[in-house]
C-alpha positions as CSV (number, residue, x, y, z in Angstrom):
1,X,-14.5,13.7,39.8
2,X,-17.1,12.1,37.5
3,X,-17.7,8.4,37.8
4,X,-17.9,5.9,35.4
5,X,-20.5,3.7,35.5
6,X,-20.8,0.5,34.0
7,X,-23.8,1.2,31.4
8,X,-21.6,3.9,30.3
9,X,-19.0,1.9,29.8
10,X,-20.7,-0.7,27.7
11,X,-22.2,1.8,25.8
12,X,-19.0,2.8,24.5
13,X,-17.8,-0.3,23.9
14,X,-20.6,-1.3,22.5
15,X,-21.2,2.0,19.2
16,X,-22.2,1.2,16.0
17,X,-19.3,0.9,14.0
18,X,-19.9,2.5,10.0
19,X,-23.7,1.3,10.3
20,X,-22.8,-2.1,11.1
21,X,-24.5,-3.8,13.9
22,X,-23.8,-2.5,17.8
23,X,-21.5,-5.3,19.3
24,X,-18.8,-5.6,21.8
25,X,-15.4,-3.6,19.8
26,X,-12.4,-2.9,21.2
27,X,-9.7,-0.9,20.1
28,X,-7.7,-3.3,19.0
29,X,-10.8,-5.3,17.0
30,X,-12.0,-1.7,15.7
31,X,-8.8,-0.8,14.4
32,X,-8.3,-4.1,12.1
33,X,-12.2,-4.1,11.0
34,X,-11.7,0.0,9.8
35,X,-8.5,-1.1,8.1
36,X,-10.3,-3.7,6.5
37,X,-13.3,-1.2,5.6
38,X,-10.4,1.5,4.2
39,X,-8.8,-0.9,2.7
40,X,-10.8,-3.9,0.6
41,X,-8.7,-6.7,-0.6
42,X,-6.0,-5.7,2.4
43,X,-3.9,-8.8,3.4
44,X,-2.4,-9.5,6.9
45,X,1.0,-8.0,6.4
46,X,-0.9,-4.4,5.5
47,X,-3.2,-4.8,8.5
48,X,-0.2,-5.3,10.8
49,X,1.6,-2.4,9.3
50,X,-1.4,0.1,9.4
51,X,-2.7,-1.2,12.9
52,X,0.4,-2.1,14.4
53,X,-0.8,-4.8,16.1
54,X,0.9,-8.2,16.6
55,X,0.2,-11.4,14.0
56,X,-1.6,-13.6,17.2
57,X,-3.3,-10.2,17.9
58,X,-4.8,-9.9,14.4
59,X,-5.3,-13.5,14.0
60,X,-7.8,-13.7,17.1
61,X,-9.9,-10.9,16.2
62,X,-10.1,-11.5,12.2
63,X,-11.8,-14.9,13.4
64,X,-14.2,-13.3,15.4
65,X,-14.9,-10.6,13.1
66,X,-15.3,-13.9,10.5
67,X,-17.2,-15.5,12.9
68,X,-19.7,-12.1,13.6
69,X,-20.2,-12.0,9.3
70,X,-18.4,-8.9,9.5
71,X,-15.8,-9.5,7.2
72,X,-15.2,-12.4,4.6
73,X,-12.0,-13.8,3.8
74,X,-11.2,-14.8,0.1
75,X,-7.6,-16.9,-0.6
76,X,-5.9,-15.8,-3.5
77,X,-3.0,-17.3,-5.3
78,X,-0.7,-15.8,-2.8
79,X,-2.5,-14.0,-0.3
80,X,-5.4,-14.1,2.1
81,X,-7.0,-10.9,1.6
82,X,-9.6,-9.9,3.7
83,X,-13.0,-7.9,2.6
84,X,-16.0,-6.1,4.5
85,X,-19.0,-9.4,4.0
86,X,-21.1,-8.9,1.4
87,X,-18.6,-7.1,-1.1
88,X,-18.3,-8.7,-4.2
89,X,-14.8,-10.6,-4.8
90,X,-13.1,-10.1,-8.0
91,X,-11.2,-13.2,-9.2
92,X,-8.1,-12.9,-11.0
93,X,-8.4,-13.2,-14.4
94,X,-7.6,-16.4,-16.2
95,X,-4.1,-16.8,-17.8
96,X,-3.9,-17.0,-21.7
97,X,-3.5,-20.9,-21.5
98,X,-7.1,-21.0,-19.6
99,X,-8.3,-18.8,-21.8
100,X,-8.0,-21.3,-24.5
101,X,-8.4,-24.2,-22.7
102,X,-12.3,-22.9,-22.2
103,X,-12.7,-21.9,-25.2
104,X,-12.0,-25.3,-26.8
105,X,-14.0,-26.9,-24.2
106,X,-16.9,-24.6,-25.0
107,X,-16.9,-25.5,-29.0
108,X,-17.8,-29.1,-28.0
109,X,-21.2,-30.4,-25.3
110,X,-18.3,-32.7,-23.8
111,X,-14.4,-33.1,-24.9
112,X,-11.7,-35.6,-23.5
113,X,-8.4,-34.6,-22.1
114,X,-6.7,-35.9,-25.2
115,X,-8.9,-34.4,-27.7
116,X,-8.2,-30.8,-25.8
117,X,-4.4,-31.1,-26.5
118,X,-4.4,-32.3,-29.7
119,X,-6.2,-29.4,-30.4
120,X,-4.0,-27.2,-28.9
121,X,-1.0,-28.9,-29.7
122,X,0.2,-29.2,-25.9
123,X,0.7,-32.4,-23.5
124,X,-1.7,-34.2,-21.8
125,X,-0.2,-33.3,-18.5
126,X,0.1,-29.2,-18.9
127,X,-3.9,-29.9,-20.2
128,X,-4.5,-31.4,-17.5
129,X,-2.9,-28.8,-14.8
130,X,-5.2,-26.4,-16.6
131,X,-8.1,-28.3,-16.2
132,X,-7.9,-29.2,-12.3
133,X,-7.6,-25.3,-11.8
134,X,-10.1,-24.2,-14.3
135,X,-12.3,-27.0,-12.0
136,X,-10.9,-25.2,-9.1
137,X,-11.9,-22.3,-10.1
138,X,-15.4,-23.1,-10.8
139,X,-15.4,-22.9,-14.8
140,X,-15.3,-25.9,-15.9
141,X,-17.0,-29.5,-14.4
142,X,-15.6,-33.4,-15.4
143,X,-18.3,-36.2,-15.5
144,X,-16.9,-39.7,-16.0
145,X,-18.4,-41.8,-18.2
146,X,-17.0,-45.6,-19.3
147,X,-13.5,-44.9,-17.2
148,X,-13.2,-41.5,-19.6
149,X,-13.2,-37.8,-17.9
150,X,-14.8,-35.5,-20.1
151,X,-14.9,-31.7,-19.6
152,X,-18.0,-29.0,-20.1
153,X,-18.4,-25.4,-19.0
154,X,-20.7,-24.3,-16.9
155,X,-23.9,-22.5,-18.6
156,X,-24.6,-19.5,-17.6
């Protein structure tokens, strides 16, 4: 009967996983980080299907993987979706409604909230739902100036 030793053991434990760094995987870490690796973009429902693993299971190990900078994490409008780090994140595009929202602010150096829905013909108040999420986003920036908000784009 062969024996096992204990070098033997953490070498296995410890392989090179798809020329990441050698560190301590187990089977149940290995599985979600080559689902993740299959899989960009996959959420935690899809990672609980393919690895069959329980949600508290998958929830421990997706930190640590977080924590090691093996995988990033990226909240969408709906879903967490996990992604192997360093991998660039599309954003979803930007509804019509944004669309022109931006464009209007990017006519003018700086424009009020008021003088963006007169100019589109829409409320103040759906203007301003698209301008806290364009902010959100990271389009668009506010500077106050006399108690008034004014919007610019960001120059690329």
């Amino acid at each position: 009967m062969k024996q096992i030793s204990r070098k033997n053991v953490i070498q296995e434990r410890t392989k090179s996983v798809s020329g990441f760094p050698r560190i301590h995987f187990n089977s149940n870490r290995r599985a979600i980080f080559n689902c993740i690796l299959e899989n960009p973009g996959v959420h935690y429902s899809k990672i609980r299907r393919e690895t069959g693993l329980a949600a508290g299971v998958i929830t421990h190990h997706v930190r640590e993987l977080e924590r090691k900078r093996l995988i990033q994490s990226h909240c969408g409008k709906y879903l967490k979706r996990f992604y192997p780090f360093g991998m660039t994140i599309s954003c979803e595009p930007l509804s019509a409604r944004q669309s022109e929202v931006v464009e209007v602010i990017s006519r003018r150096t700086f424009s009020s909230t008021r003088e963006i829905a007169e100019e589109l013909g829409k409320t103040r108040q759906a203007v301003i739902y698209h301008l806290k999420n364009l902010a959100t986003l990271g389009v668009i920036r506010s500077k106050m100036k006399k108690k008034r908000r004014f919007w610019y784009t960001m120059k690329k």
